[in-house]
DSSP file (Angstrom, degrees, kcal/mol; ACC not computed):
  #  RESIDUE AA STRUCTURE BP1 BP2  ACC     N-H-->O    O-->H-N    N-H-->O    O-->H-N    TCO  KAPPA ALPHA  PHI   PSI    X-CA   Y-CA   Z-CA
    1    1 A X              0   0    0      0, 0.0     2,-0.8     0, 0.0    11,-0.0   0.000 360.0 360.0 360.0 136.5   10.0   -5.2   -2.9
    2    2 A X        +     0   0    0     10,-0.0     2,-0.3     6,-0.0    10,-0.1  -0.646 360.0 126.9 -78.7 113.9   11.7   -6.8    0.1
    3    3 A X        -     0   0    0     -2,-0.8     5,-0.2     5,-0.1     2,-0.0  -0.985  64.9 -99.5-155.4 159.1   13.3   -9.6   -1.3
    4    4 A X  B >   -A    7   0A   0      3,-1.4     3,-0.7    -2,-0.3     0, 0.0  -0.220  66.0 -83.2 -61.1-179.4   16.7  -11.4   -1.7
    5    5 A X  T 3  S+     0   0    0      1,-0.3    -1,-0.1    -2,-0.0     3,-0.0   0.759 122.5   0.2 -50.1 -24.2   18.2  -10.6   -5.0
    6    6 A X  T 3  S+     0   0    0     26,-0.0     2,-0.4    25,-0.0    -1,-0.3  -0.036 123.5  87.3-150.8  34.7   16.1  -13.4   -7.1
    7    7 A X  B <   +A    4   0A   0     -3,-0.7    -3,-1.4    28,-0.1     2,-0.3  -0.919  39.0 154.9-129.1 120.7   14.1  -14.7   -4.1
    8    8 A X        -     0   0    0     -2,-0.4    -5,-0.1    24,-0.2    28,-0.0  -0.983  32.6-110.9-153.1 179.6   10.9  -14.3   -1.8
    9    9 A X     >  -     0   0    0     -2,-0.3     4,-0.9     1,-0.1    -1,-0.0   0.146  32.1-101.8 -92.7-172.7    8.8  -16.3    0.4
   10   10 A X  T  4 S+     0   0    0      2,-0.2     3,-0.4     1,-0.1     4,-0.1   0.803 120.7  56.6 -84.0 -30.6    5.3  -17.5    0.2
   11   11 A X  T >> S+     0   0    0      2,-0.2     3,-9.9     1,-0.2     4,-1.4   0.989 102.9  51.6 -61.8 -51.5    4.2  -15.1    2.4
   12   12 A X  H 3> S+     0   0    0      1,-0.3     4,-1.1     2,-0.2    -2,-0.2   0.662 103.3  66.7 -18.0 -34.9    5.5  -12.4    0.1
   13   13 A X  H 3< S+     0   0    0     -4,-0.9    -1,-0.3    -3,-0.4    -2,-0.2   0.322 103.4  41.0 -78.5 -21.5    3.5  -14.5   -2.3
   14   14 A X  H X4 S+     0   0    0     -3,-9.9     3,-0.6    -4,-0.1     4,-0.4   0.810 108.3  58.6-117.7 -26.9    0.1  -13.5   -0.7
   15   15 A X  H 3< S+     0   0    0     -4,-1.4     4,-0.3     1,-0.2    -2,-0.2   0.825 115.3  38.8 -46.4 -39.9    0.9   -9.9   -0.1
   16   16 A X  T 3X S+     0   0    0     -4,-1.1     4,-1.4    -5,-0.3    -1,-0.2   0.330  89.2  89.7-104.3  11.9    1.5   -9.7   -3.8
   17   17 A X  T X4 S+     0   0    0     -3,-0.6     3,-1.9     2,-0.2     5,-0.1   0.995  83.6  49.3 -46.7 -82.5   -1.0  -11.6   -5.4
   18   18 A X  T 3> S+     0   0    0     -4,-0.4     4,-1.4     1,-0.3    -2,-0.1   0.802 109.4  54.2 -43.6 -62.1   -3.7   -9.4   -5.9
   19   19 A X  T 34>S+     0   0    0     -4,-0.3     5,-1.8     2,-0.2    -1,-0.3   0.845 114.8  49.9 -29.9 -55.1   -1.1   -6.8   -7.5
   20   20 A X  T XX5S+     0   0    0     -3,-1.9     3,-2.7    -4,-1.4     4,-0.7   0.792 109.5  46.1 -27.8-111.0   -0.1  -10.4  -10.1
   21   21 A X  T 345S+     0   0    0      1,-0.3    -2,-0.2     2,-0.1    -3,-0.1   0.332 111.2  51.7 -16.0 -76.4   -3.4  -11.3  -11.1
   22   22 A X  T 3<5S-     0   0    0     -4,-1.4    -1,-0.3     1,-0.2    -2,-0.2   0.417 107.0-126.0 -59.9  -4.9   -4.1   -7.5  -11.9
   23   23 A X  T <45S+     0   0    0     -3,-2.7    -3,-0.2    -4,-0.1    -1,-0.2   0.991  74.8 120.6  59.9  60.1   -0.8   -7.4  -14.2
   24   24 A X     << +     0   0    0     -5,-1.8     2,-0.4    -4,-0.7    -1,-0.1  -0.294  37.4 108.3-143.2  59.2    0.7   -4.1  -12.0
   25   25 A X  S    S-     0   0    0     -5,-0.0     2,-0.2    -6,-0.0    -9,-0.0  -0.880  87.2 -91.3 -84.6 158.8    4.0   -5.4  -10.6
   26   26 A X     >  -     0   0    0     -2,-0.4     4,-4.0     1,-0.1     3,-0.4  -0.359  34.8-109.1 -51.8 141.8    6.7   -4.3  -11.8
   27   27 A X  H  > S+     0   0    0      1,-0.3     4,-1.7     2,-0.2    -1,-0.1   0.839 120.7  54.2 -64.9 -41.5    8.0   -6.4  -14.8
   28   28 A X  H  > S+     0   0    0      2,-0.2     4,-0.8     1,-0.2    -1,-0.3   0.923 112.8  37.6 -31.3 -62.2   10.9   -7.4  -12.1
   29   29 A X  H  > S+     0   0    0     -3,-0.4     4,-4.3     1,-0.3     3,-0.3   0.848 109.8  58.0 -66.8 -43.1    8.8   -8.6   -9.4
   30   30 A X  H  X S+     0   0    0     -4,-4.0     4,-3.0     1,-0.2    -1,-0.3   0.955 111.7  45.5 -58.5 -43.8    6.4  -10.2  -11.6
   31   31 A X  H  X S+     0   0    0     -4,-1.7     4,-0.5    -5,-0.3    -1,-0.2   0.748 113.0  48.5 -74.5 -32.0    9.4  -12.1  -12.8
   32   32 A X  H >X S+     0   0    0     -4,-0.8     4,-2.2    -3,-0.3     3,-1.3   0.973 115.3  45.8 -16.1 -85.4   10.7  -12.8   -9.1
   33   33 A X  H 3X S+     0   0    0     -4,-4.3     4,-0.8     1,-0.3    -2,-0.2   0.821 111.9  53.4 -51.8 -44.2    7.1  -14.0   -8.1
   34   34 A X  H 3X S+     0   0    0     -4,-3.0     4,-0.7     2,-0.2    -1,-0.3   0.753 107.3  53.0 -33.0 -38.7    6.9  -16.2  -11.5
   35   35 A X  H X< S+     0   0    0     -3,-1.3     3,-3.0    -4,-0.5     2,-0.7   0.940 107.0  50.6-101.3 -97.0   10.0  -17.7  -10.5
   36   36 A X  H 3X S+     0   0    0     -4,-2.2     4,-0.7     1,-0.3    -1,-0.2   0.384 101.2  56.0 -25.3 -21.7    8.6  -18.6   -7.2
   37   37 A X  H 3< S+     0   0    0     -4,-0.8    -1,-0.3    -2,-0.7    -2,-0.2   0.524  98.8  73.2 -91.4 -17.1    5.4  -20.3   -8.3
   38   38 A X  T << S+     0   0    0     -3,-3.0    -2,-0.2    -4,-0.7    -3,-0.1   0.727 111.4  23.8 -60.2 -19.1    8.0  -22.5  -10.4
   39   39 A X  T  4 S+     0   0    0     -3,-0.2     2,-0.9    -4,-0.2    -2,-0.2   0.433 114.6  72.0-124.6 -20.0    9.2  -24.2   -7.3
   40   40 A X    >X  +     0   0    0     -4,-0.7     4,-2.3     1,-0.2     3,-1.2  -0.562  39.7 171.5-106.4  89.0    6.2  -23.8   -5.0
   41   41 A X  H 3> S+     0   0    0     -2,-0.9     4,-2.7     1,-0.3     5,-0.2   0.877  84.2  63.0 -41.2 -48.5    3.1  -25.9   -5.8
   42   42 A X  H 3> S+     0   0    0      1,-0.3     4,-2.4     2,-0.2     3,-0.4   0.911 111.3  37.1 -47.2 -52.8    1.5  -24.6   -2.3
   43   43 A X  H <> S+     0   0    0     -3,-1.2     4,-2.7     1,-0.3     5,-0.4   0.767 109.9  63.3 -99.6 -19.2    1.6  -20.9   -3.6
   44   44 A X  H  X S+     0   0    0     -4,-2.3     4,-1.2     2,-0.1    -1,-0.3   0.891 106.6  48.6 -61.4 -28.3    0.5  -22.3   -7.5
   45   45 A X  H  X S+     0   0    0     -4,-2.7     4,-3.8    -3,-0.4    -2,-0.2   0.976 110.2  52.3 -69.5 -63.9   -2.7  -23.4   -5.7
   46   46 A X  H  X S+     0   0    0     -4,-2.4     4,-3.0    -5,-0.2     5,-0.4   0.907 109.0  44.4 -14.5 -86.1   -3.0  -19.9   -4.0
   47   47 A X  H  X S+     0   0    0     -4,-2.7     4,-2.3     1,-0.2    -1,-0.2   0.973 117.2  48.0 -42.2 -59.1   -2.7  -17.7   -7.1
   48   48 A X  H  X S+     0   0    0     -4,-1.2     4,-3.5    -5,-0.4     3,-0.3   0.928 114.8  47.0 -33.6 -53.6   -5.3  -20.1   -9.0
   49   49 A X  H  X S+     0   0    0     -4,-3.8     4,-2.1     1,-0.2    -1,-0.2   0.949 110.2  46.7 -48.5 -55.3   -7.5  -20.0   -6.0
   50   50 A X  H  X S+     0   0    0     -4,-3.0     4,-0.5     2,-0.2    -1,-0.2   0.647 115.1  56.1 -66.6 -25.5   -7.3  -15.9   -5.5
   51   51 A X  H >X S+     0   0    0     -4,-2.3     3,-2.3    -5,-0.4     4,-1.9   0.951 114.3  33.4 -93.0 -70.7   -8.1  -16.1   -9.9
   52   52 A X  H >< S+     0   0    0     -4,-3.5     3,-0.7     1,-0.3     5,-0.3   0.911 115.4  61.5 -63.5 -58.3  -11.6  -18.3   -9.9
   53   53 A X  H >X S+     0   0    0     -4,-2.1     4,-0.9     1,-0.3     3,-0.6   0.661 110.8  37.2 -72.1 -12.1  -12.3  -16.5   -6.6
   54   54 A X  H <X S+     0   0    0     -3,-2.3     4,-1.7    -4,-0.5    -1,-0.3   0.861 117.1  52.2 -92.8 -40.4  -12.2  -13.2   -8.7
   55   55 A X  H << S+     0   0    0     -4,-1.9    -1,-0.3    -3,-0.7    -2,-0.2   0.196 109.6  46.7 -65.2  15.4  -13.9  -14.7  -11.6
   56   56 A X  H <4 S+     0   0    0     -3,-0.6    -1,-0.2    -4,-0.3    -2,-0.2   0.392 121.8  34.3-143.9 -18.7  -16.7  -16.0   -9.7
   57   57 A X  H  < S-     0   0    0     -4,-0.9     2,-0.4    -5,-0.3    -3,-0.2   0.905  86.8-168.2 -70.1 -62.4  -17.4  -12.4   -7.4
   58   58 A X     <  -     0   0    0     -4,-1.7     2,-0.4    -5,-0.1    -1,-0.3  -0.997  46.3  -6.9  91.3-122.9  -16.7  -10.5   -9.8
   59   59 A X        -     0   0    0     -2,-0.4     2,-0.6    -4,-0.1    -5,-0.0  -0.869  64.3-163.2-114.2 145.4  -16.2   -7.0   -8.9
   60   60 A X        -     0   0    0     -2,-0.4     2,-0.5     5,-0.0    -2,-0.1  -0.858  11.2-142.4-135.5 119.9  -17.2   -6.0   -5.3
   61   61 A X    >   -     0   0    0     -2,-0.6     3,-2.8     1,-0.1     4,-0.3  -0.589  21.5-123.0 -59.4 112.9  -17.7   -2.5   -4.5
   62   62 A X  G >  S+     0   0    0     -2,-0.5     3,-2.1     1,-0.3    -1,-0.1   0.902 110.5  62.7 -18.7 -60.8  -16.6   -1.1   -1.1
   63   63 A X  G 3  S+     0   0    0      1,-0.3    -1,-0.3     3,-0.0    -2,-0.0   0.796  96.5  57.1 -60.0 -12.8  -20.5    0.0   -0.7
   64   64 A X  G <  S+     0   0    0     -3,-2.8     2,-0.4     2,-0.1    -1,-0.3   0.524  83.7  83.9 -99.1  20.2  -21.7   -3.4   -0.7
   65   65 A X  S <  S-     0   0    0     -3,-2.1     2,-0.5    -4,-0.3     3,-0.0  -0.746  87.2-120.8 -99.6 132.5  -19.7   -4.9    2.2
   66   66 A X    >>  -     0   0    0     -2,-0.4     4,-1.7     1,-0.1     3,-0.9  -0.633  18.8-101.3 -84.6 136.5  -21.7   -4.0    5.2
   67   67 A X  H 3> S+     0   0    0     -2,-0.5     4,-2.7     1,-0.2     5,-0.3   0.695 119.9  44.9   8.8 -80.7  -20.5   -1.9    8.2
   68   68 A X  H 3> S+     0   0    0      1,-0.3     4,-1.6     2,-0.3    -1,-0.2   0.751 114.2  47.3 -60.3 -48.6  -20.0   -4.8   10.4
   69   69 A X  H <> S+     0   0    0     -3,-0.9     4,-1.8     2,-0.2     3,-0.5   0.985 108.9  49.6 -65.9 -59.6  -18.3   -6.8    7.9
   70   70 A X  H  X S+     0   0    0     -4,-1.7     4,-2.1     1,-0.3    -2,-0.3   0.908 113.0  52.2 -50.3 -48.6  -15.9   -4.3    6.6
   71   71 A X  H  X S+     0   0    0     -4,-2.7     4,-2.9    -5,-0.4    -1,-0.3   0.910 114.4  43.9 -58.8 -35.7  -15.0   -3.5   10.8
   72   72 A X  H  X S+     0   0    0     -4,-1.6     4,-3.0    -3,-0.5     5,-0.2   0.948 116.8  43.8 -63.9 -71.9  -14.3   -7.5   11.3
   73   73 A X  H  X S+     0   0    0     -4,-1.8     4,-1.9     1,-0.3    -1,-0.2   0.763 115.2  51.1 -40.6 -38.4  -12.2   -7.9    7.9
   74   74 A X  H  X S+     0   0    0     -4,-2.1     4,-1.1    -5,-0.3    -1,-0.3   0.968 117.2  38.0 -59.3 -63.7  -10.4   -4.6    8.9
   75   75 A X  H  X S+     0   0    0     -4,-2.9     4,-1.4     1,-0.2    -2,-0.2   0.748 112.0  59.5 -72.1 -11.6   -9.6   -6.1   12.8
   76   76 A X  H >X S+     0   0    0     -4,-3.0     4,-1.6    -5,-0.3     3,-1.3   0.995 109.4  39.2 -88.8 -59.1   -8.9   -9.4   11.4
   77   77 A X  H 3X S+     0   0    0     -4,-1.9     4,-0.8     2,-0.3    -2,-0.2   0.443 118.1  47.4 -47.8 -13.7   -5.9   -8.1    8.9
   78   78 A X  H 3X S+     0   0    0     -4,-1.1     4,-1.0     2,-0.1    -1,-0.3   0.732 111.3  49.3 -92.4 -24.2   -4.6   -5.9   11.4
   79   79 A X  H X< S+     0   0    0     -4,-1.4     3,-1.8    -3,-1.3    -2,-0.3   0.987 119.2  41.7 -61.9 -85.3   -5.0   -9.0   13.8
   80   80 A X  H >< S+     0   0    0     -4,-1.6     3,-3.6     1,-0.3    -3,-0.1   0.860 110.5  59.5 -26.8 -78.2   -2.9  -11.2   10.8
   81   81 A X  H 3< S+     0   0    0     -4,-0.8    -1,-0.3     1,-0.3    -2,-0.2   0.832 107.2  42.3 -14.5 -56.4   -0.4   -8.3   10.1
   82   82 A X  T <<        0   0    0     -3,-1.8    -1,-0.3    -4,-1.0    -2,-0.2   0.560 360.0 360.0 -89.5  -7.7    0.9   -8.2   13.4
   83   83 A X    <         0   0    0     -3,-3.6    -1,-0.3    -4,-0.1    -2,-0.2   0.135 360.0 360.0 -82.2 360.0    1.1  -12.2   13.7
């Protein structure tokens, strides 16, 4: 992870959410990112959100996103990425 030795940012903090929730960082990082929700309320709201938003979909399958949608969501993160 690009990070100072015991620090990273809030974006860093939405790139590695989904990886949190799911309990697959590394036992480091997790401890990093932990450490960062200690000081940042902004990014405590985040994780919370990104956790009911998964508890309340559920699971969503690649095949159920339509074409159209999947092409938007695709240009729109490559859009984000590069901002």
């Amino acid at each position: 992870m690009a990070h100072s030795s015991l620090h990273i940012s809030c974006q860093q903090v939405v790139e590695l959410v989904t990886d949190y929730v799911e309990r697959a960082l590394p036992a480091e990082e997790a401890s990093v990112f932990e450490q960062h929700l200690n000081f940042c309320d902004g990014c405590i709201q985040y994780v919370d959100q990104v956790r009911t938003t998964i508890e309340v979909v559920g699971e969503l399958r690649e095949e159920d996103v339509p074409e159209s949608t999947k092409a938007q969501l695709m240009a729109a993160f490559r859009d984000w990425k590069r901002g």
